[in-house]
N, C-alpha and C positions, 0 to 999 in steps of 0.2 A: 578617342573621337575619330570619327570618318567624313570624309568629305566627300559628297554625292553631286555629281553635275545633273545637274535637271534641267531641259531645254524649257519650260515655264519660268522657277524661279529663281535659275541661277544654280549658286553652289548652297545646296542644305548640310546644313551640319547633323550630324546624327552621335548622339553623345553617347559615353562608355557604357552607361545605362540600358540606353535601345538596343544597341547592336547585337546582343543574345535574343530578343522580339524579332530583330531586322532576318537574322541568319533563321531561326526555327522552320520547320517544316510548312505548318498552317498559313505563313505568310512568303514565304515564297512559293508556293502553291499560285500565287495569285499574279505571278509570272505570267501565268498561260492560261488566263481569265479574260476576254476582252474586256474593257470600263465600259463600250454601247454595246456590247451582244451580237446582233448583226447588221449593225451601223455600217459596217465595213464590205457589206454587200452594195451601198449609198455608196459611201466616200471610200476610195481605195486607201485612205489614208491613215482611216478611225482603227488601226491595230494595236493603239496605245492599250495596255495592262491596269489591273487594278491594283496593282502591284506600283507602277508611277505613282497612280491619282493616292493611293494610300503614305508614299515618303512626302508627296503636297501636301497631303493635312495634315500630317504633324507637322512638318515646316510651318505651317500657317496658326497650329494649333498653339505649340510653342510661343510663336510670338504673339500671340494673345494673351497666353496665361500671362510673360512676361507685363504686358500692357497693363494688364487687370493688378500687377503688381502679388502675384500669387506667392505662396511661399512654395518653398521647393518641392515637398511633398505632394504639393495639389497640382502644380506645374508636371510635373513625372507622371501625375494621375490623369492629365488632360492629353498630354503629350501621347502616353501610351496609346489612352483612347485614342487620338487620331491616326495612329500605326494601324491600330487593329478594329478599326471601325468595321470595316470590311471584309472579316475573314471568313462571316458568317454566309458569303453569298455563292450560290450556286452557280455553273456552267453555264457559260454564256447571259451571265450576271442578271439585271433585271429580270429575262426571260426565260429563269427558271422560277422565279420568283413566285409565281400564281401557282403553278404546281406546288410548291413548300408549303405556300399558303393554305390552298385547300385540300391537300392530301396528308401532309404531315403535320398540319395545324402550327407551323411555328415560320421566322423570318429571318432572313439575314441579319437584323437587327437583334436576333435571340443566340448571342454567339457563347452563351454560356457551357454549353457541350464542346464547343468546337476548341475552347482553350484549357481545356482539361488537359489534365497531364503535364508534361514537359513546360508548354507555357503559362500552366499555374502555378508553376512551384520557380520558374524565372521572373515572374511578377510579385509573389510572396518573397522571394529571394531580394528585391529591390527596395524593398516597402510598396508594393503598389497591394492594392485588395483589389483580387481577380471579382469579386462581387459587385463591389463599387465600380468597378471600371466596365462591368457589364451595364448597372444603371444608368451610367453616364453616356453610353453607345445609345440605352435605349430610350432614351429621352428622360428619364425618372430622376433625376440628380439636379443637385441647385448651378451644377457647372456643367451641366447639360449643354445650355444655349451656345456653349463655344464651338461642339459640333453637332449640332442638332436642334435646328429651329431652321424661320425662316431666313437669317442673315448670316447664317454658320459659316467655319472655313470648312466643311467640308462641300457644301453646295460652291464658294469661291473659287475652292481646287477647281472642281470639274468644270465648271461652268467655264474658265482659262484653257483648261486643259484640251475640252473637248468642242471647243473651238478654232484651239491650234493645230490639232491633229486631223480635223474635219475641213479645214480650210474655211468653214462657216465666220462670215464676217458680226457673227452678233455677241459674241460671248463675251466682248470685253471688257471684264473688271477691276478697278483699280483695289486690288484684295489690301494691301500696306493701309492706305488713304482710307479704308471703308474700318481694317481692324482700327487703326489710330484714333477714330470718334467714337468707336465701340465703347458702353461704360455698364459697370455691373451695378444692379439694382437691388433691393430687397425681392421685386418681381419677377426677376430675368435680367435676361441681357436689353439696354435698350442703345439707342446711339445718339450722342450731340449734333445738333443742327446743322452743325460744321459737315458731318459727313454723311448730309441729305441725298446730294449729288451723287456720292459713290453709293449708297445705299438704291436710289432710285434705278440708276444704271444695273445692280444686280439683278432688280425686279426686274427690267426692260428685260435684260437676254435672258433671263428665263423664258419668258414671255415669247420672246422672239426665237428662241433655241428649239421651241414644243414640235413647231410644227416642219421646220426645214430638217431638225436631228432628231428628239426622242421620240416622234410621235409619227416619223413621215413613214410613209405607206409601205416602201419596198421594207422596212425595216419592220412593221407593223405583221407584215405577210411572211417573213423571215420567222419571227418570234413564234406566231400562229402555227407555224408547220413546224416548226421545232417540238411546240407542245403537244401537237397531233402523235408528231413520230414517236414522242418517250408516252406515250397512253397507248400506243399501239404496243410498243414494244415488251410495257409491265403487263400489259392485259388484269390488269387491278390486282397486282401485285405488289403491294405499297411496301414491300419491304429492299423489296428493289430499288423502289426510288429513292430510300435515306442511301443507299450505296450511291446513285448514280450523283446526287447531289452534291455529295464528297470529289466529285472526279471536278477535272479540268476541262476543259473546251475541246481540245483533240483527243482524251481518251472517251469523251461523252461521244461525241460524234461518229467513232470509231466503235463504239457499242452498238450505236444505232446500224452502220454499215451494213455490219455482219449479224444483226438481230436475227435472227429465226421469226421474226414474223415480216411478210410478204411487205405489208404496209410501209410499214418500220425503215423499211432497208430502205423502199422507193424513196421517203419523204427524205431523208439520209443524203442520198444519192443525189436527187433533185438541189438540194441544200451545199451541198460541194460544188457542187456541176451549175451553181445558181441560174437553175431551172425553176423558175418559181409560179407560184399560182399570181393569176392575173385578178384584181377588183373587177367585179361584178356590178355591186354595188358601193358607192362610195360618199352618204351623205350626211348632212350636218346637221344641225339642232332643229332647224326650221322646218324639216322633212321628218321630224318624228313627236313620239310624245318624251323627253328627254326626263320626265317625272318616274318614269318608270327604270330608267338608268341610271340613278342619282349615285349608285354606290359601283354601279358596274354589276357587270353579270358572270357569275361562276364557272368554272371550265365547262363541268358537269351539262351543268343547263345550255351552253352556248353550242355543246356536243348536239344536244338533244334538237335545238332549233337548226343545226345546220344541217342532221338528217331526216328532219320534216321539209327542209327548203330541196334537198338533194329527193325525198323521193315525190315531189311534187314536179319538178324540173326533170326526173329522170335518169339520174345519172347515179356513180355510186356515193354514199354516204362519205367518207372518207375525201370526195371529191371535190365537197364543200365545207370553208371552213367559215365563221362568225367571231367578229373583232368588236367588243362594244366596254370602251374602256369605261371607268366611271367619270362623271361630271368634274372637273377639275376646283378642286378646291379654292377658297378664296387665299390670296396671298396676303403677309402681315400680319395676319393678325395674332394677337400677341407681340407684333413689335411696338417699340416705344419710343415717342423723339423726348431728350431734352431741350427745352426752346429756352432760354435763358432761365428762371428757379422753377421752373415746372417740368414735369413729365406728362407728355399727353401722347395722345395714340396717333400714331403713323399718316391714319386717313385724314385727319385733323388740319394736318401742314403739308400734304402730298396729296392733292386732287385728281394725281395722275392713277394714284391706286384703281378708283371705282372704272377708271377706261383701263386699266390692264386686264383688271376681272372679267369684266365682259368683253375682251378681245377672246382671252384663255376659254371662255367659255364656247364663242364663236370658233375657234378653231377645232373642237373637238368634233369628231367625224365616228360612225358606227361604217363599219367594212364587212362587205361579204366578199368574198375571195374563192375562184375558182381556179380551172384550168382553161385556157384561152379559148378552145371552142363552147365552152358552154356557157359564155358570159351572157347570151340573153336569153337563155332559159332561165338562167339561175336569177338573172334581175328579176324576170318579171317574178318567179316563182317566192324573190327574196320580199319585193315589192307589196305583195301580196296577205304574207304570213307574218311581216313584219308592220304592217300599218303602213307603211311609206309611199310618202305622196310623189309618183311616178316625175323622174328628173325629167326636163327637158331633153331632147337630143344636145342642146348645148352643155346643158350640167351632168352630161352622163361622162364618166371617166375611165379606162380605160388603159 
């Protein structure tokens, strides 16, 4: 066994089992992964690894299975998963993510390729089923809910983590007090009345985390020209990007550098040098028809609207980029309170549910992002082609 100091949760134990998972290639790979991508262009601080947030959820996972009173088996089979939740994600973590999604058709959550070899036959060597503990990652397993739903430890990890490291005063959950009420159901995972409070708190800083960390603009326009630079870079060469996908955050970016296309290099360059594209446009639900955003809109297509916006505006294609996430999903559901001999649903006992959802919704904002001098061409040009109901001078941003 090893003992790991963790500035979140203390000393984790990591038993004789994991530590051939712990040392493998695929997971320390994830050393030089940021957990926000380019959060850390926001917070000088957000440099924390996916490599941390992955030794928290199996700390966290562990003591679930414990809780849930797992047998050993199943407990090693949870545990792992929360090791290796993560190995499936790409460079600069989230914000490769849309690219895997629509170019390579598969997700960080699809980590079955990625633990071939060496850590399939260290997981068969355990007793764990490298299969089973894929379905468990990807939500498909009846012991799914312990990482992957809405009250998981692995959303608990991050949610502490990337708080601590952000300095952001919203993230804080009481994870111990929230698993401790946690109870396994024939349904899922649901949780006793007793740990309403710590449940409703996780819900609150997500809530509150959207918009200061995962969601905020500089970070927003970071991701956007990242994805720009590696489409420049393949020139639709999708076999490039299962490579580049594979890489780390410094050798990703170090490709881009030295790319051979013009583009590439600049957006690269700009990106190190965080010279970044300024919002043009920056607005919220009320300012559009949000029925037509419901799922978000594909690289492909966001390409194609930012070079109808760029040659109406003048400027070159490349110059303009379009940020239109999808509609945030509602939270809960699928979670379940025990209320003394009943099991009822979340919304039922927690009123504060239906005002989170529509804050989450209210926070979501579509971005058009140029370069500084051409912010009111590009508005008006964005303003235009997009439907959007011209901001005031006071709600124009900037």
């Amino acid at each position: 066994m090893k003992i790991i100091k963790d500035p979140v949760h203390g000393y984790v134990e990591a038993e004789d089992f994991i530590l051939p998972l712990l040392d493998s290639p695929v997971l320390q790979r994830l050393r030089y992964i940021r957990q926000l991508g380019f959060s850390y262009l926001v917070y000088p601080g957000a440099n924390h690894t996916r490599f941390e947030h992955s030794l928290g959820t199996m700390f966290l996972a562990d003591i679930a299975a414990r809780r849930f009173g797992l047998e050993d088996d199943e407990r090693m089979l949870v545990t792992a998963a929360g090791l290796l939740h993560d190995v499936g994600h790409g460079p600069f973590s989230h914000a490769s993510e849309p690219l895997m999604e629509e170019y390579l058709h598969t997700s960080h959550d699809e980590i079955g390729p990625v633990i071939e070899g060496p850590v399939h036959d260290t997981l068969t060597g355990i007793g764990v089923d490298p299969q089973e503990l894929g379905e468990v990652v990807r939500g498909r397993h009846r012991l799914s809910g312990i990482i992957h739903g809405d009250l998981d430890v692995d959303r608990m990890d991050y949610l502490l983590r990337d708080a601590y490291y952000t300095g952001a005063p919203y993230g804080t959950v009481d994870a111990q007090r929230l698993i401790r009420y946690l109870i396994r159901t024939d349904e899922g995972t649901a949780v006793d009345e007793n740990g309403m409070n710590a449940a409703e708190a996780l819900l609150i800083a997500r809530t509150q985390m959207r918009p200061s960390v995962y969601y905020h603009h500089v970070s927003r326009i970071g991701e956007s020209m990242f994805q720009l630079g590696v489409l420049e870079h393949l020139k639709g060469d999708t076999r490039k990007l299962e490579v580049m996908m594979a890489m780390d955050d410094a050798t990703c970016l170090h490709e881009l550098l030295v790319s051979g296309e013009v583009i590439a290099r600049d957006i690269a360059r700009r990106l190190y040098e965080r010279r970044l594209y300024k919002r043009a446009l920056y607005v919220g639900s009320e300012q559009v028809n949000t029925a037509v955003y419901e799922a978000g809109v594909p690289i492909a297509r966001r390409r194609a609207i930012g070079r109808e916006i760029a040659e109406a505006a003048g400027v070159p294609a490349h110059e303009v980029l379009i940020d239109i996430p999808p509609i945030p999903r509602e939270m809960s559901l699928g979670v379940r309170v025990r209320n003394r001999n009943a099991i009822i649903r979340f919304e039922e006992i927690s009123p504060r549910i239906r005002t989170l959802n529509a804050t989450r919704k209210e926070q979501w904002r579509l971005g058009v992002y140029t370069l500084h001098e051409h912010r009111n061409k590009v508005a008006e040009a964005g303003c235009d082609l997009l439907h959007i109901k011209k901001p005031t001078r006071q709600g124009t941003l900037f």
